[in-house]
C-alpha positions in Angstrom: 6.7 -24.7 10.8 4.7 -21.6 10.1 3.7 -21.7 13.3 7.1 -21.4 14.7 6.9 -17.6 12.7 4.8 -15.8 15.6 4.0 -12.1 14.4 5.6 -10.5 17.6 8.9 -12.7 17.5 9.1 -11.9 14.2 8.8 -8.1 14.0 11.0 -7.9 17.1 14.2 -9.9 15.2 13.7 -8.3 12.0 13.8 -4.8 13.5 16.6 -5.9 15.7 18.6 -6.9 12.5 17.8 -4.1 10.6 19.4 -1.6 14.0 22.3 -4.0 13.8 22.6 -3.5 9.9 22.0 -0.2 10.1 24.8 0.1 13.1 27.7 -2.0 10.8 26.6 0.0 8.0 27.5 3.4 9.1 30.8 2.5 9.7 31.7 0.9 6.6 31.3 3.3 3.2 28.0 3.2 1.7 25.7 5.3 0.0 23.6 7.2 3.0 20.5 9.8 3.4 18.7 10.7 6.2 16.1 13.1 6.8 14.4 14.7 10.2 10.7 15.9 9.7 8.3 18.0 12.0 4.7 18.5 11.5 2.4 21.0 13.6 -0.7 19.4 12.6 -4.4 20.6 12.8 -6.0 18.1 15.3 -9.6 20.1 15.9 -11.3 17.7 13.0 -10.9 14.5 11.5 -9.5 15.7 8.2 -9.6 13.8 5.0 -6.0 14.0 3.8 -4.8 14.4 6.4 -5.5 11.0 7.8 -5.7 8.5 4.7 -2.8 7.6 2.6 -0.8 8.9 5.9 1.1 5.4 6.4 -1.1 4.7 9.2 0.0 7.6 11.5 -1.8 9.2 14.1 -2.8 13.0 13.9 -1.0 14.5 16.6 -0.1 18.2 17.3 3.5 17.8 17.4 4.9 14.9 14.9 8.3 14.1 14.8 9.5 11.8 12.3 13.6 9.8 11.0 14.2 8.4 8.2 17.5 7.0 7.1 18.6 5.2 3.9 21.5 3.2 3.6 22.8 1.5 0.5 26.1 -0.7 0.4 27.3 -3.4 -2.6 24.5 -5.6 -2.4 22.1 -4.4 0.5 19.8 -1.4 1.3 18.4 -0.8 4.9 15.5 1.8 6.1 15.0 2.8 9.3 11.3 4.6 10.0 10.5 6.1 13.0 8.1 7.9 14.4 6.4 9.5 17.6 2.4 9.1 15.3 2.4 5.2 14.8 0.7 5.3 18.4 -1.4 7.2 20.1 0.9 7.5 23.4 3.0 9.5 21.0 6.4 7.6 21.8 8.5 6.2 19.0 7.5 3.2 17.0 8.5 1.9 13.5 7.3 2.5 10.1 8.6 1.3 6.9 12.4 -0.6 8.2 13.5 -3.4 6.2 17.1 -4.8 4.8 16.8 -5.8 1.4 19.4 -7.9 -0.1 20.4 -8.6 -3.7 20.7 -12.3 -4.0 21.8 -12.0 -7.6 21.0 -8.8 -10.6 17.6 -10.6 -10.8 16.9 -11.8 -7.2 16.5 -9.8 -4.0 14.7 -11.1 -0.5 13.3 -8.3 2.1 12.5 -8.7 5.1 10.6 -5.9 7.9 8.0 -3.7 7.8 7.4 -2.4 3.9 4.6 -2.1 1.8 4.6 -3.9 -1.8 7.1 -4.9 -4.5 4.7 -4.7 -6.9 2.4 -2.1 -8.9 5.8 -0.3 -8.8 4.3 2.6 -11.3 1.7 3.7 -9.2 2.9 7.4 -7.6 1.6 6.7 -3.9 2.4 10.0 -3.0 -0.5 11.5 -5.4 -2.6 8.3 -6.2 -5.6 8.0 -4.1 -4.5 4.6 -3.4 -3.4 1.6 -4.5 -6.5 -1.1 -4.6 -4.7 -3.6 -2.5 -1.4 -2.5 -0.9 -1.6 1.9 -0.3 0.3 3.6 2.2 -2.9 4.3 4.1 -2.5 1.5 6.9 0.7 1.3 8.7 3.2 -1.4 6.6 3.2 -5.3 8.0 6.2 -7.3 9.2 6.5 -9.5 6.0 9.2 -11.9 4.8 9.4 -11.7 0.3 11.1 -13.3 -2.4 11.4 -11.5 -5.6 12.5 -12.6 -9.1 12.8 -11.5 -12.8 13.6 -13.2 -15.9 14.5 -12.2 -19.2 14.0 -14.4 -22.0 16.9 -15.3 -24.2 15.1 -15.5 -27.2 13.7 -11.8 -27.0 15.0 -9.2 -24.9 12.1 -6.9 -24.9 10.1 -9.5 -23.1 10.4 -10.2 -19.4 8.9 -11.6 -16.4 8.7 -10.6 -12.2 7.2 -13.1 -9.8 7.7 -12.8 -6.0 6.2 -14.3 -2.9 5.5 -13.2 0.7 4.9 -14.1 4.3 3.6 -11.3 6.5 1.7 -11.1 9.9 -1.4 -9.8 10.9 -1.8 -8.7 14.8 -4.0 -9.4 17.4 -7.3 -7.0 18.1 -10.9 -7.7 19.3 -11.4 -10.1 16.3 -8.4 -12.0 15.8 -7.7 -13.8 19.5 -4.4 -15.4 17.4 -3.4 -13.1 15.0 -3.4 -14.3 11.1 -1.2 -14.9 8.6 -0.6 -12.9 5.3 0.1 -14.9 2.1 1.0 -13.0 -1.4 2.3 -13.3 -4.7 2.6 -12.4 -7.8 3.3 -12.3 -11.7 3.7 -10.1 -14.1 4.6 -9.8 -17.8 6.5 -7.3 -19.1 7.0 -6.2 -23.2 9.5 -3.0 -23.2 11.0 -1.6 -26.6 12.1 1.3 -27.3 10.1 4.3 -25.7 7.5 2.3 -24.5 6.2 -0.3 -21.9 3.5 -2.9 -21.7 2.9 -4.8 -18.6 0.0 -7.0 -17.3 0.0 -8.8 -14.1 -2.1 -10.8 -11.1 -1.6 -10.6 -7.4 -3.0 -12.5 -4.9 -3.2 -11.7 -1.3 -4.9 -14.2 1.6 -5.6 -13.4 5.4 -5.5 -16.7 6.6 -5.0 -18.7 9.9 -5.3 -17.4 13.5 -9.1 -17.4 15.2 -12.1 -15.8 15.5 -14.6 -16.3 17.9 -15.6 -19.9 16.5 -11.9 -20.8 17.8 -8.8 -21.5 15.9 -8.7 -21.5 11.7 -6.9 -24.0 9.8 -2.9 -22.9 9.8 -0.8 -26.4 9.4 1.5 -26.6 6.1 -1.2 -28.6 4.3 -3.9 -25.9 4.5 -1.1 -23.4 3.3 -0.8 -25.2 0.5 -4.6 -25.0 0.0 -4.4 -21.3 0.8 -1.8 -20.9 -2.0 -3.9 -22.0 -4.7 -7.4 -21.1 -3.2 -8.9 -24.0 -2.5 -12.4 -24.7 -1.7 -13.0 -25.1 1.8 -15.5 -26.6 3.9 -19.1 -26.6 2.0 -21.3 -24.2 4.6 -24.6 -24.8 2.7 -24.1 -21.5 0.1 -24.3 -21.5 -3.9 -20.7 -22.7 -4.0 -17.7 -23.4 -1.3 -15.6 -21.1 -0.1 -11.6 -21.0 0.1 -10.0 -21.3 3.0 -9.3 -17.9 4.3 -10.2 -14.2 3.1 -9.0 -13.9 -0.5 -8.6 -11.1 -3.1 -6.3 -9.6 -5.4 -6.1 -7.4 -9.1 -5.3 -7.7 -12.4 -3.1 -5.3 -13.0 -2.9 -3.6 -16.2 -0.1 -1.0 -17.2 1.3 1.5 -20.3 3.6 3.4 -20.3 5.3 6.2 -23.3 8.6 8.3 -23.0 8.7 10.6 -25.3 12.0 13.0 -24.2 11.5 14.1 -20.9 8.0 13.7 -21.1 6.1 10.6 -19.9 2.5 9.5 -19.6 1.6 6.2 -17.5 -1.7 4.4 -18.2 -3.0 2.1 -16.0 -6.0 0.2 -14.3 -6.1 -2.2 -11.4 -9.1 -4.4 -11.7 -10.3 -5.8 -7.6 -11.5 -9.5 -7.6 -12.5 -11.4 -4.4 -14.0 -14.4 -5.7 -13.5 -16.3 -9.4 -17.1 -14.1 -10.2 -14.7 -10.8 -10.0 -11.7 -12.8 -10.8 -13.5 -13.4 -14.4 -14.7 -9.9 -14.7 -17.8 -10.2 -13.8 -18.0 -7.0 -11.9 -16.8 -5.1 -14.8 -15.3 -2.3 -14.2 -14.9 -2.2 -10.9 -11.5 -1.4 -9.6 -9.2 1.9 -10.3 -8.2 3.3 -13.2 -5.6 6.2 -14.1 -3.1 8.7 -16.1 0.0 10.4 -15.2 1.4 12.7 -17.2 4.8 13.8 -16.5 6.6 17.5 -17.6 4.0 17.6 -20.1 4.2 20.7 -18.4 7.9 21.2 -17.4 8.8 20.0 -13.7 5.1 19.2 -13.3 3.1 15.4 -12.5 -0.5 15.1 -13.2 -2.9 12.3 -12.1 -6.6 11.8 -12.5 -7.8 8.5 -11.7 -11.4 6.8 -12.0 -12.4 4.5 -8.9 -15.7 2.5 -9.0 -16.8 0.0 -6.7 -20.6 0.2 -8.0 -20.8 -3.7 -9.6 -19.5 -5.1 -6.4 -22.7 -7.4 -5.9 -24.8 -7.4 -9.8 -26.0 -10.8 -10.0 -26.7 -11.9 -6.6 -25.3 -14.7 -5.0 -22.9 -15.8 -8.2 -21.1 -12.0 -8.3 -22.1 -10.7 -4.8 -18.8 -9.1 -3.0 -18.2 -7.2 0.2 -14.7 -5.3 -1.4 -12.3 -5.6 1.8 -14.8 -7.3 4.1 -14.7 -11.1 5.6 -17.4 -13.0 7.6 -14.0 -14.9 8.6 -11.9 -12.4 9.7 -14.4 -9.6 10.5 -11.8 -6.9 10.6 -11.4 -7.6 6.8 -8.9 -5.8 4.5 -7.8 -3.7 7.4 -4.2 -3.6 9.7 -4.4 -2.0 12.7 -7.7 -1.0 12.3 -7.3 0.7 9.1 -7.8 0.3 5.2 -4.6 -1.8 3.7 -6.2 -0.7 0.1 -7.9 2.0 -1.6 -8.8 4.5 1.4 -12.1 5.1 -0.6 -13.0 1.9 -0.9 -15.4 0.0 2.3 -15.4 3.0 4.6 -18.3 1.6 6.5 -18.0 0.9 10.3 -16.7 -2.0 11.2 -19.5 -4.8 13.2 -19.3 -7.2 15.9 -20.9 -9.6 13.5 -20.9 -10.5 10.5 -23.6 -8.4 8.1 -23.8 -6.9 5.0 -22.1 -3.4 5.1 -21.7 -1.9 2.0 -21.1 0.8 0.4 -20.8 1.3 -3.8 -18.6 4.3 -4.4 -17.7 5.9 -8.3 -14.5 8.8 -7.1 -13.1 11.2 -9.5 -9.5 12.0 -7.9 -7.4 14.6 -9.3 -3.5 15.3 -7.9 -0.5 17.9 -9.6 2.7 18.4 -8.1 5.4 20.8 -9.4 8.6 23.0 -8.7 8.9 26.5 -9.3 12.8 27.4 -9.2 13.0 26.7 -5.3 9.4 26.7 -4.6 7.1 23.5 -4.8 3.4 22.8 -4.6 1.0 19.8 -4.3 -2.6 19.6 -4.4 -5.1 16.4 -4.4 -9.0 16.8 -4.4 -11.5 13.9 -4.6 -15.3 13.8 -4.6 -17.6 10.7 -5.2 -19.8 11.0 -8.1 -22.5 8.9 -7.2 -23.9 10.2 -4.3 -24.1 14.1 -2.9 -20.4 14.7 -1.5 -18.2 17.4 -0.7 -14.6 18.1 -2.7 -11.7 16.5 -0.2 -8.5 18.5 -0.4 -5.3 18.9 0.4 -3.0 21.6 -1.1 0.5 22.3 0.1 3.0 24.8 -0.5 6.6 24.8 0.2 10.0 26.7 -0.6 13.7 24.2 -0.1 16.6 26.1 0.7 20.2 25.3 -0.3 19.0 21.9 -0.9 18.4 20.9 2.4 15.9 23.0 4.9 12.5 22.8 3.6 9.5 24.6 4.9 5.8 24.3 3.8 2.4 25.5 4.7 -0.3 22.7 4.1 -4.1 23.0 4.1 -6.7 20.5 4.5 -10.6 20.1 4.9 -13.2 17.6 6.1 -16.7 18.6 5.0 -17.0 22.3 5.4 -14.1 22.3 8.0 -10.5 23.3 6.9 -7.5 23.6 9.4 -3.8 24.7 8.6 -0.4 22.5 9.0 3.4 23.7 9.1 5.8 21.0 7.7 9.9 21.2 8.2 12.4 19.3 7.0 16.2 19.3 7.3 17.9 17.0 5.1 20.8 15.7 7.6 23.3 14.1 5.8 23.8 12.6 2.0 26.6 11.3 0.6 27.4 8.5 -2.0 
């Protein structure tokens, strides 16, 4: 059955439902916003942030992008497109999906997106979630997502989903392979504050390598879904079937007014050594603070990657790489997770490549009357490093034309960017 759900077929239905959607939609009332976006971009240097937590995007002179949201009853649809997903600089698409309310507590999507959980994390000034950023281009995915209250106590409440999704053929991966994740998460909220803790689990699995095909029938889903021990290879322990890893995900959050401060820490695993904490800290942790100042978000975030491989072959991980699938935690080439996290070059064979990074990443954005500004800065701690930085300033007219001046560095290389926007329609 699953291999009835080719990644190409796929996409090309589930973008072709989502113009057809889109097409009904605008006729019909609905709720509807769509923005046009142009970019002059510096292209003389491979700059930091620039590139990363970019949605995958190319850095081309001239970028054009559309985006158009659509909301009616039960359904949203977003439409992504872009001339930067590809290096020919024609149009491709980003983040397009319909996503459809099944009930108040029940909603499938289906397209390209990103994640439906970690929803707290501000992807526009984290430096990334650790398993599902915007740094990669989204995948073609297929997700189920539920909540439940219970009866008993209303301040107590649960969100589980599940997804399908679609890696893509490359120089690795002859037959492309198949994403499997879920999640669960708990959820205590009463009065100005919220307490959540959660797991996800994410699996490249199926397709081939140079060895030939991997296992992909129904039965060795169902192995895949609960990670179980594959073929012994003559190592400490067996291994699952498939490239496995995931985060504890922990989460606090305080209203106070208008003011708001998020705590939070996503803990990486790849094996049950990590899974069990054995790597300690390893993983991201953060604050936001919101209007604390008025009109003003503040992150700094922690990342450290150092325990990764401690106690040698029991707690001895390669965070987002595979001797499987040798492109590891990577679509189209590039970092699904943390951007900071496994930079190393990519090998034609399987080898130790590591590299044990501790980040200190610091992000504000604010208004001004009219007038906004961003700025993120990062710089690893454990070894000599240079700042990275982005800063960005901007002014939005009568609601709808804004114009901003960005600037961005890569060692002791900076370039400058115009960004415009026209907001083309809204209405509700």
């Amino acid at each position: 059955m699953l291999n009835l759900l080719k990644e190409n077929t796929f996409q090309k239905y589930c973008l072709i439902a989502v113009m057809l959607f889109l097409s009904f939609s605008m006729i019909q009332g609905q709720e509807q916003k769509s923005i046009l976006k142009i970019y002059s971009n510096p292209t003389d240097h491979n700059y930091w942030w620039l590139e990363k937590n970019n949605y995958g995007k190319y850095i081309i002179d001239k970028e054009i992008e559309y985006e158009l949201k659509l909301k009616k009853s039960n359904t949203t649809y977003q439409l992504n497109i872009s001339n930067a997903y590809k290096k020919d600089e024609t149009l491709y698409f980003g983040e397009s999906f319909v996503k459809h309310n099944l009930s108040e507590d029940t909603f499938i999507r289906v397209g390209k997106y990103y994640r439906d959980f970690s929803n707290y994390l501000n992807d526009e000034l984290s430096s990334g979630s650790m398993l599902v950023s915007k740094n990669s281009q989204p995948m073609p995915k297929l997700g189920l997502v539920h909540s439940q209250k219970i009866k008993k106590n209303q301040n107590i409440y649960f969100d589980f989903g599940i997804a399908h999704g679609f890696f893509k053929k490359n120089n690795y991966y002859p037959k492309a392979p198949y994403l499997h994740e879920k999640f669960f998460y708990m959820h205590i909220k009463k009065n100005n504050y919220q307490i959540s803790i959660g797991a996800v689990h994410e699996a490249m699995w199926g397709g081939s390598n140079s060895w030939g095909n991997l296992p992909s029938t129904f039965e060795d889903f169902l192995k895949v879904f609960i990670a179980e021990d594959g073929p012994d290879r003559g190592g400490p322990h067996t291994n699952a079937i498939g490239n496995h890893l995931g985060i504890w995900d922990f989460y606090y959050q305080k209203k106070e007014n208008e003011k708001k401060i998020k705590l939070y820490y996503q803990h990486l695993f790849e094996d049950t050594s990590s899974l069990r904490f054995i790597n300690q800290t390893d993983g991201l942790w953060g604050v936001e603070l919101e209007n604390y100042i008025p009109n003003t978000n503040f992150v700094l975030e922690y990342l450290d990657t150092t325990h990764c491989c401690i106690n040698p072959p029991y707690q001895d991980d390669d965070y987002y790489g595979s001797w499987q699938y040798l492109g590891g935690w990577r679509y189209e080439n590039i970092i699904i997770g943390n951007p900071f996290v496994n930079t190393m070059p990519l090998l034609d064979e399987w080898e130790r490549n590591r590299e044990l990074t501790e980040l200190v990443h610091i992000a504000i954005q604010g208004k001004i009357l009219s007038n906004y500004y961003e700025l993120k800065a990062s710089r690893k701690i454990n070894v000599n490093d240079t700042i990275r930085y982005k800063i960005e300033i901007g002014k939005i007219v009568k609601d709808k034309f804004n114009f901003s001046v960005f600037g961005v560095n890569n060692n002791q290389t900076s370039g400058l960017g115009i960004g415009i926007s026209y907001l083309l329609k809204i209405s509700h």
